[in-house]
C-alpha positions in Angstrom: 22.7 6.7 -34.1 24.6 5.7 -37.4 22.1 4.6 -40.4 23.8 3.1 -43.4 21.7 2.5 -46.7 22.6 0.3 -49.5 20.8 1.0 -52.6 21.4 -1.4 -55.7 19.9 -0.4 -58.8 22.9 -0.9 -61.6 25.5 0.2 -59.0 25.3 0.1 -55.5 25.6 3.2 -53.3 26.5 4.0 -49.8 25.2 6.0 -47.4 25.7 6.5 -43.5 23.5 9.0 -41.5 21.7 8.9 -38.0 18.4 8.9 -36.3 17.4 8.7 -32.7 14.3 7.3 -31.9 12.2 7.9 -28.4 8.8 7.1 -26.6 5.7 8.6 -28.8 2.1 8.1 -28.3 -1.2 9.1 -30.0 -2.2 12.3 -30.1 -4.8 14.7 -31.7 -4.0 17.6 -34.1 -6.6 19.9 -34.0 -5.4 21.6 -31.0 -2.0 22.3 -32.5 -4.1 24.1 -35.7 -5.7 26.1 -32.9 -3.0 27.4 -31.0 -1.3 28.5 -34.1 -4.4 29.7 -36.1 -2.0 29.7 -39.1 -3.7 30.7 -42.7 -2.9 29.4 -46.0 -2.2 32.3 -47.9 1.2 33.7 -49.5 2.4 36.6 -50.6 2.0 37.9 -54.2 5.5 38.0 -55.3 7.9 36.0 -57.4 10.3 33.7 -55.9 12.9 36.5 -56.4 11.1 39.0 -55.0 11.2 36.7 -52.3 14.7 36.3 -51.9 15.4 39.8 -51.6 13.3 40.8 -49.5 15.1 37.4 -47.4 18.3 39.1 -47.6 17.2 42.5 -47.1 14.9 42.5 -43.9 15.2 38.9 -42.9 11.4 38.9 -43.8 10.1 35.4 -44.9 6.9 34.8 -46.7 4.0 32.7 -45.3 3.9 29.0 -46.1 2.9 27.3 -49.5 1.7 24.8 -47.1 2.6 23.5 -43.5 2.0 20.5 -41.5 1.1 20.2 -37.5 3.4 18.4 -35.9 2.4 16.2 -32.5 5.1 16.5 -29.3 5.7 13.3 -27.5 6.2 13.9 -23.9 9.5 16.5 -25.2 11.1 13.4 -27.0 10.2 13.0 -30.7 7.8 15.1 -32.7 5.7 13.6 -35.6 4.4 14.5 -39.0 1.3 13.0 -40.3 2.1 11.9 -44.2 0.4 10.3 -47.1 2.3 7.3 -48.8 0.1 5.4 -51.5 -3.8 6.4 -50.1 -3.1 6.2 -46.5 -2.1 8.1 -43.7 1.2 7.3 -41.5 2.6 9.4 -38.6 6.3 9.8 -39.2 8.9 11.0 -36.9 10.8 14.4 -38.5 14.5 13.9 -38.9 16.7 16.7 -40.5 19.6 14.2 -40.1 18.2 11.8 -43.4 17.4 12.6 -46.7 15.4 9.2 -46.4 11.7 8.1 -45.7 11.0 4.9 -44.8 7.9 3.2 -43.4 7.5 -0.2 -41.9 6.1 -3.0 -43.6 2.8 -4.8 -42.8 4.7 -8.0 -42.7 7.2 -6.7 -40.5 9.1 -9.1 -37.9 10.4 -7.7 -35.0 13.6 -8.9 -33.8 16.3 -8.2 -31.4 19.7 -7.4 -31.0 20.8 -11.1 -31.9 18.6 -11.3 -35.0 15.7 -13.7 -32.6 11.9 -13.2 -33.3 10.6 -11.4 -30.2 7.2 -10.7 -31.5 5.2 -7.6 -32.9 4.1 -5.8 -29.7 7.8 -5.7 -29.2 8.6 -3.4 -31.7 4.8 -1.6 -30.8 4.6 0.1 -34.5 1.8 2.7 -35.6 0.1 1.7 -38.9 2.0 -0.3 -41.0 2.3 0.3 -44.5 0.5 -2.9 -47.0 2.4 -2.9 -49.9 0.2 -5.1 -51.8 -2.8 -2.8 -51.4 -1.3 -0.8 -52.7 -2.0 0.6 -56.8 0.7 3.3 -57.0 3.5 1.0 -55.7 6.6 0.5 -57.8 9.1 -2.4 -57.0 13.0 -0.9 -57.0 14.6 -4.6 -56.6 16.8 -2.1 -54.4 18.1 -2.7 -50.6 17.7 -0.9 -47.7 19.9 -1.5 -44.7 19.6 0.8 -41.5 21.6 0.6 -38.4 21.8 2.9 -35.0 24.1 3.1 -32.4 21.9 2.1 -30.0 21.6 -1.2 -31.6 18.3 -0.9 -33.1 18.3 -1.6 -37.3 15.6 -2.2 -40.2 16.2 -4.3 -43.6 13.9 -4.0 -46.5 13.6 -2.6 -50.2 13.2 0.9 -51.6 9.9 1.0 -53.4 8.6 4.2 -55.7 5.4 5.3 -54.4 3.4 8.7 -54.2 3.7 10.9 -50.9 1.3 13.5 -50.0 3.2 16.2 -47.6 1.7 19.5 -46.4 -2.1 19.9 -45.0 -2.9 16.2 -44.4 -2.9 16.7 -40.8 -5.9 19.2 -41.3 -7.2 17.5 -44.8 -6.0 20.1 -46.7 -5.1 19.9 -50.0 -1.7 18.5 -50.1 1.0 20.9 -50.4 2.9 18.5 -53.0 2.0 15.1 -53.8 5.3 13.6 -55.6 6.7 9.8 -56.6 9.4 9.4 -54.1 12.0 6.5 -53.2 11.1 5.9 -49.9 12.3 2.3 -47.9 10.0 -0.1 -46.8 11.2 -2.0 -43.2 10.5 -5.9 -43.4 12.4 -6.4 -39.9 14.4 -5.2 -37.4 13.9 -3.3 -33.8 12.5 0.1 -34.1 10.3 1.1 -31.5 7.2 2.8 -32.4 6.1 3.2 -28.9 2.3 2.5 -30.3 2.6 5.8 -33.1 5.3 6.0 -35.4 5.5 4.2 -38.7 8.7 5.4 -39.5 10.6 8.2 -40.4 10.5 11.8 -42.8 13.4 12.1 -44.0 14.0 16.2 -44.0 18.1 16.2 -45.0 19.0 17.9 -48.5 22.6 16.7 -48.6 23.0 15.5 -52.4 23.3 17.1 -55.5 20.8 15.0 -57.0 19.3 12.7 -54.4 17.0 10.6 -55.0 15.7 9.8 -51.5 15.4 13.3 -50.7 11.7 14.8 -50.2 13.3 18.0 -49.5 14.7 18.0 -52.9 11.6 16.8 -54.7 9.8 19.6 -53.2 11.8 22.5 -54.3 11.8 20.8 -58.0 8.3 22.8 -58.1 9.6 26.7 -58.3 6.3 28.1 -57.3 7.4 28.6 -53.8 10.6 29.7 -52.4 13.2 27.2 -51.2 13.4 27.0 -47.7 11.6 25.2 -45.1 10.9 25.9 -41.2 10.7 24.4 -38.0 9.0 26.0 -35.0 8.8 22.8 -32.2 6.7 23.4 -29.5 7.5 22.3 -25.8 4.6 20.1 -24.4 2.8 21.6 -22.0 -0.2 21.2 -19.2 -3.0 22.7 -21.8 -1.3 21.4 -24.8 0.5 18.3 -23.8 0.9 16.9 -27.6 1.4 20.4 -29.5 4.3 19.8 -31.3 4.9 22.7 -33.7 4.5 23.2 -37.2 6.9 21.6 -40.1 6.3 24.6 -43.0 7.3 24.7 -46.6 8.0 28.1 -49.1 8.1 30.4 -46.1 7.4 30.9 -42.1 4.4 30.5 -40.4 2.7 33.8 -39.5 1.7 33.5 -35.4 5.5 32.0 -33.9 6.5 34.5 -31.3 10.1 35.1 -31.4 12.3 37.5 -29.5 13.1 38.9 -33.1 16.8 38.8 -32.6 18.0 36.8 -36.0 21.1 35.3 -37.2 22.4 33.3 -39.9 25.0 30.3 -40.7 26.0 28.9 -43.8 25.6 25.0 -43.6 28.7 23.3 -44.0 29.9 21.0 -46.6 29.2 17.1 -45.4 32.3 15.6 -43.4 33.6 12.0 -43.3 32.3 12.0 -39.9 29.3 13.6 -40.4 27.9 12.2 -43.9 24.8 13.4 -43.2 22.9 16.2 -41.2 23.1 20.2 -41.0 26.2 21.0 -39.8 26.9 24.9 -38.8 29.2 26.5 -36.3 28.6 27.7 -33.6 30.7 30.3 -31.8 30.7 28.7 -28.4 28.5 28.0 -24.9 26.9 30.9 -23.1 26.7 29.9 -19.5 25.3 32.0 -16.8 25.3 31.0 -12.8 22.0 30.6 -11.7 20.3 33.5 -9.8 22.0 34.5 -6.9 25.3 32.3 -6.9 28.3 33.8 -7.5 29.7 34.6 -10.8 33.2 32.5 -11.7 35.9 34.0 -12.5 36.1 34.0 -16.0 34.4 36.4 -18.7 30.6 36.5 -18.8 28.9 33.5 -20.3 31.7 31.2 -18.5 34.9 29.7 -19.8 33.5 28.3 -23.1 31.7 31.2 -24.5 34.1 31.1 -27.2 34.9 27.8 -27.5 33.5 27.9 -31.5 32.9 23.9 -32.5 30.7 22.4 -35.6 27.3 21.2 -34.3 24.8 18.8 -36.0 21.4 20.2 -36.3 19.2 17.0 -35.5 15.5 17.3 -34.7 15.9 13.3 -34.5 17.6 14.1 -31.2 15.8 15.0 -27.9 18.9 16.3 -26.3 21.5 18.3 -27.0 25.4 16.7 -27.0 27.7 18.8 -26.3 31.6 18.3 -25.0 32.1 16.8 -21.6 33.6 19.6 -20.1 30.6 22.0 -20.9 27.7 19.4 -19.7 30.4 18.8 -15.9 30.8 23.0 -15.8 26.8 23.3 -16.9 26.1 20.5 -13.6 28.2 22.2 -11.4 26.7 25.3 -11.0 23.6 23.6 -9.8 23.3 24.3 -6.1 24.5 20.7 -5.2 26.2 20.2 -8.1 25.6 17.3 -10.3 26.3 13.7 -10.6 26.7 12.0 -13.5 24.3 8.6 -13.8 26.3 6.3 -16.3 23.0 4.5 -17.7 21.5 7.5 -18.9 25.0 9.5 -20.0 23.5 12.2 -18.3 24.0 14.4 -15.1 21.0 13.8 -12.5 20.3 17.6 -10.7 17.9 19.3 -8.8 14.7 20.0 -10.4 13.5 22.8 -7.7 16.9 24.3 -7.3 17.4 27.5 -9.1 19.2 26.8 -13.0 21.7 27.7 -14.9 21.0 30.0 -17.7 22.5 27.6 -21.2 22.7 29.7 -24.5 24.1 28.5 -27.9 26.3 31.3 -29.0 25.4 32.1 -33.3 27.3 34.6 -35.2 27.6 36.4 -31.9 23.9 36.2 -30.3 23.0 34.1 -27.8 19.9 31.5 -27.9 19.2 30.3 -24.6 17.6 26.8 -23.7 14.5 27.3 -21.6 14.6 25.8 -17.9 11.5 24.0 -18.9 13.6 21.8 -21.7 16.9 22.3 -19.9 16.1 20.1 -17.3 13.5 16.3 -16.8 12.3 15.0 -14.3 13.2 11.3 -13.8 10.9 10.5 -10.6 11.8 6.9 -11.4 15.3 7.8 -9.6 13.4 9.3 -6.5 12.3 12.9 -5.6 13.4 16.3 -6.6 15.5 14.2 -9.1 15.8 15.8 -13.1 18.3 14.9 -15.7 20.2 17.5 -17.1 19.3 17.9 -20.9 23.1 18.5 -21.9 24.5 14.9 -22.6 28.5 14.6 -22.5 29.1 13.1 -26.3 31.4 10.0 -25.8 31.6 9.7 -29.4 32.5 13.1 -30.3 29.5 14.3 -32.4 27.9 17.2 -31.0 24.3 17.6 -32.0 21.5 20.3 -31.4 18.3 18.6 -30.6 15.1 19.0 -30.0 15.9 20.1 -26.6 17.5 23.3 -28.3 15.2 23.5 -31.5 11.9 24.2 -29.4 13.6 27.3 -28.1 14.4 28.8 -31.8 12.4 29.6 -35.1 14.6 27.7 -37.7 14.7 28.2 -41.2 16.4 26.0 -43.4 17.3 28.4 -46.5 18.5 26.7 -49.7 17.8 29.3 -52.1 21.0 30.4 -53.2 22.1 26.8 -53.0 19.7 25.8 -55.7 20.0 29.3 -57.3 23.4 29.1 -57.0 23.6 33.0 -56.1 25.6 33.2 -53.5 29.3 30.3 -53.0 29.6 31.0 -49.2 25.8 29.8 -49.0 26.6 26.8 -51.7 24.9 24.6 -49.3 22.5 26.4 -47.7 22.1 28.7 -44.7 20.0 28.5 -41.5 18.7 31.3 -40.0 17.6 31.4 -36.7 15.6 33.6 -33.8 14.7 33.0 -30.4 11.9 32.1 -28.5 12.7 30.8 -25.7 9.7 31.9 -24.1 5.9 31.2 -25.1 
């Protein structure tokens, strides 16, 4: 989805970037602390130190501070945040350097700009601006549009955020004053939870939305930050992972097989969002079936592209061609269902085996993410989690993040070390299974 800010202060800037929104609901966090029994401690050694070791072992130091994140029926994962003296739930979006939270005021409207009422637009907590003592007036615009028709309007406002710990009222692991947006109206489904979005995208120089770049202003930790998503599952149905800052948690099992990508350089196309490429589609037959007859890993193994990597996505986009030869080797094949985008398969029938090739390794997709059930188009009936992109962006979603450890390196991009790594580098190892 395409969001487009306009921010007026003495001259008026432009930006376009995306967001996909999805069902959420409430949900606890003390079970995510749990399963991850994660400490608070980190290393005694200076942020170079650090960054040696980084490049040497492709060892990362624990986290400065972290925050639980809460999994929404495997469609959007939350971060709980503190703006002014309260507490929202967010949705996590590497695709925007901007936060925004709706306003208590808030009018919910529809496509065609008519009132349809609050419980439309089901928001979490919305955000009183008048109650608030830390609040500072911008006189700035904010104007945010999505493909899928859904948009907010409103103004920036300065106001302190507290990120890191607050799901587990810690001590935060920065409080800063941040331009975030404040939604008056629009249609943005909450689904009952969110209050908006985290904006997690470091794309400018000196952005001033960005709370990725307002962390790192503080050099007492390194710069990087990591995302390990969780699937939902039967014990843990609302585990969502951990969003960490200044290092890697300490107890994500990975299949310790890392690589590494520069981030590219923004694109007309893509304004905003991690882009990286990716060498191509690794593709296995399911169990059984007969292999084609083309190299391992099937016809697109090398078929190297530029992906977007958007944890505002559930899915994952990919070409057309890879999501029709992905359906196909189900058993009965697939069909593509037109209101969804998305090929409707077997869920009981053997799978496919779906990696994302990475500087030559392979990080497969899990069956469990690869494929939903949609009982609401009859038995035995799952949607295929690889969605043909009819607009030609190609995006690696949550359905591919909960199978990796990602780590979101910017050190030599703020150090300004290293030119191939001038805007960063993600590094990346599997864990398909846990």
């Amino acid at each position: 989805m395409c969001f487009s800010i306009m921010f007026m202060l003495d001259l008026t800037l432009l930006f376009a970037f995306s967001l996909s929104a999805h069902r959420i609901v409430a949900a606890a966090n003390r079970s995510i602390a749990a399963h991850y029994n994660i400490t608070d401690h980190v290393l005694n050694l200076t942020v170079h130190d650090y960054r040696a070791e980084l490049l040497r072992k492709r060892e990362f130091p624990l986290p400065a501070g972290h925050e639980d994140l809460v999994n929404i029926k495997n469609r959007l994962h939350l971060a709980t945040v503190l703006i002014g003296d309260k507490v929202f739930a967010l949705a996590i979006d590497t695709n925007s350097s901007t936060t925004w939270v709706a306003d208590s005021s808030f009018v919910c409207l529809e496509y065609h700009n008519v009132d349809q009422g609050p419980a439309r637009c089901n928001l979490g907590r919305e955000f009183r601006p008048s109650s608030s003592k830390t609040l500072k007036p911008l006189g700035a615009k904010v104007t945010s549009r999505y493909y899928n028709g859904m948009f907010i309007e409103g103004n920036f406002v300065e106001e302190h955020i507290g990120i890191g710990g607050v799901s587990r009222a810690l001590p935060y692991f920065r409080k800063i004053r941040q331009i975030i947006g404040v939604a008056e109206k629009g249609y943005w489904n909450g689904h009952g939870v969110a209050s908006g979005v985290l904006g997690l995208g470091f794309q400018y120089e000196q952005d001033p939305f960005s709370v990725i770049q307002a962390v790192f202003k503080d050099r007492s930790s390194l710069n990087i930050f990591s995302l390990a998503l969780k699937r939902a599952s039967s014990p843990e149905p609302t585990a969502g992972g951990v969003l960490a800052f200044g290092g890697v948690p300490n107890n994500i099992p990975t299949d310790n097989h890392w690589a590494e990508t520069p981030i590219l350089p923004r694109s007309p196309e893509t304004p905003e969002g991690y882009r990286i490429k990716i060498d191509g589609f690794d593709i296995r037959p399911p169990p059984g079936a007969p292999e084609p007859d083309t190299e391992p890993g099937g016809p697109y193994k090398s078929d190297d592209t530029i992906m977007v990597v958007d944890s505002s996505t559930s899915t994952v986009i990919v070409p057309p061609e890879v999501a029709l030869y992905t359906a196909s080797l189900f058993r009965t094949g697939g069909k593509l269902y037109s209101p969804y985008n998305k090929y409707l398969v077997p869920c009981i029938a053997p799978a496919p085996r779906v990696g994302i090739v990475i500087s030559g390794k392979s990080y497969y997709i899990s069956d469990a993410d690869l494929r939903s059930p949609a009982p609401e188009l009859g038995d035995n009936v799952c949607v295929l989690e690889l969605e043909p992109a009819d607009k030609g962006r190609l995006v690696l979603g949550d359905v591919w993040l909960r199978n990796v450890l990602a780590v979101f390196d910017f050190t030599d991009r703020v150090e300004r070390r290293r030119p191939e790594y001038a805007n960063g580098v993600l590094r990346i190892a599997g864990r398909e299974f846990y």
